[in-house]
N, C-alpha and C positions, 0 to 999 in steps of 0.2 A: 416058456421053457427057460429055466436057470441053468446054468453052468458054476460047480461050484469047482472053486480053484483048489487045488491038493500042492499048488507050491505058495507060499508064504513070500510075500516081496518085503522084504525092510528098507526102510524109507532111510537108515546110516549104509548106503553102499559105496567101497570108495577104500583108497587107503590114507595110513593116516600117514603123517608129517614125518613118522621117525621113518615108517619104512619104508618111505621113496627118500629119504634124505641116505637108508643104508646102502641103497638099491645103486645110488648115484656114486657111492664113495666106492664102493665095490668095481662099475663100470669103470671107474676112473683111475681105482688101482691097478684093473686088468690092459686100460689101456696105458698106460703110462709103462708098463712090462712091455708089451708089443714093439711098443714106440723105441725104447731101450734094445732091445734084441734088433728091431729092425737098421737102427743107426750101426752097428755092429757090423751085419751082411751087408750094408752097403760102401761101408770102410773095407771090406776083406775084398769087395766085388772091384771096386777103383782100381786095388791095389793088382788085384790080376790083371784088370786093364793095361793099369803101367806095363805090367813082366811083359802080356804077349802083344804091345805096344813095341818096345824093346828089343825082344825075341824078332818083330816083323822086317825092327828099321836094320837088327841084324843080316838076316836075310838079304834085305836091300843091300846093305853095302856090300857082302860080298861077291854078290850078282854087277855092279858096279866093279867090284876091283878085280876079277875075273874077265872083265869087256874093257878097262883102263888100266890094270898094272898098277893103280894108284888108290886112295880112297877119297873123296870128293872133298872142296875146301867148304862144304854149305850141303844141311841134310833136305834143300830144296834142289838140289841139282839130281836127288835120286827120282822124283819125281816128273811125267808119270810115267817115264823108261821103266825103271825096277821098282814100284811101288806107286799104287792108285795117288795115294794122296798120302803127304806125311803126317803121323797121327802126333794128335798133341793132349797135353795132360786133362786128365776129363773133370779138372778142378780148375778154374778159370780158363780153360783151353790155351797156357802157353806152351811153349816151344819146349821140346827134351833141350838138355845141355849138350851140346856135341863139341868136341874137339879133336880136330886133325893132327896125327904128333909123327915124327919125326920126317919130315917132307912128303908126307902121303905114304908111308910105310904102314902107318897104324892110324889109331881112334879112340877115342874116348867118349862114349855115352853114356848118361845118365838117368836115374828115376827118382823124386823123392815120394819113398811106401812112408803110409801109413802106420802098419802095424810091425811092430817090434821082433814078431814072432814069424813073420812071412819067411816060408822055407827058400824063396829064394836069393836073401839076406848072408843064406851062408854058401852058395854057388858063386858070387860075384866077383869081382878082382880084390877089392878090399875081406871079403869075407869077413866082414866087420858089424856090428849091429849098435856101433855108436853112431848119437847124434853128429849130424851134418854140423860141421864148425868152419868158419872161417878161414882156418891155418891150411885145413886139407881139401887138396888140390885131385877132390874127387868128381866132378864134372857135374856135382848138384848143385841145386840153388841150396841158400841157408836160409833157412827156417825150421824154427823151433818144433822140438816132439816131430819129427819129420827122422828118415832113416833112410841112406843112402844108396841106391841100388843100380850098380855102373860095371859095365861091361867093356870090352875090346874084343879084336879079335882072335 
């Protein structure tokens, strides 16, 4: 008994050179797009970090000067009374800027954001959306393409 075959196999199956070479520039456009958008959200996500980083050590200190009359000479002494652990920036994990001003009356804390356009650039004491420079005595570190975002009480 024979079996005749009614599908045709061709012995060229396979693709050729050009259309897995288009196949590949296309995957690599599509990811290289991803890749772009995702450095994006992750610069907007840091940058929230910082605000309710900030927003917390807020907190802390007036929970702090509500129990002292004072506000702390070091943002380690809120710790872990008025706050678990002091948060620190989620790009090298250093320390906020903090300074104590006129004999434990006040304070000054800092964040340096990321993005230019962060809405809470224009809530802060400076209400400023220039770069961090050297001359100003705004409680950030200086570095470059970086935007200053410092609170008080």
């Amino acid at each position: 008994m024979q079996f005749i075959s009614l599908v045709k196999f061709d012995s060229k199956r396979g693709f050729t050179l050009i259309e897995l070479l288009v196949v590949i520039a296309i995957i690599g456009i599509l990811s290289s797009i991803v890749l772009a958008s995702l450095n994006t959200a992750r610069q907007k996500s840091r940058d929230a970090r910082r605000v309710a980083d900030i927003k917390q050590i807020q907190l802390a200190m007036q929970l702090y000067y509500d129990a002292s009359s004072t506000y702390p000479t070091a943002l380690s002494e809120l710790a872990p009374t008025y706050i678990a652990t002091i948060p620190t920036d989620p790009v090298g994990q250093a320390a906020y800027p903090y300074d104590r001003l006129n004999s434990g009356a006040s304070y000054h804390v800092g964040a340096n954001l990321e993005d230019s356009a962060n809405q809470a650039l224009q809530s802060d004491l400076d209400s400023d959306t220039t770069n961090v420079d050297g001359a100003d005595a705004d409680g950030c570190n200086d570095e470059a393409n970086r935007y200053c975002y410092d609170v008080g009480p």
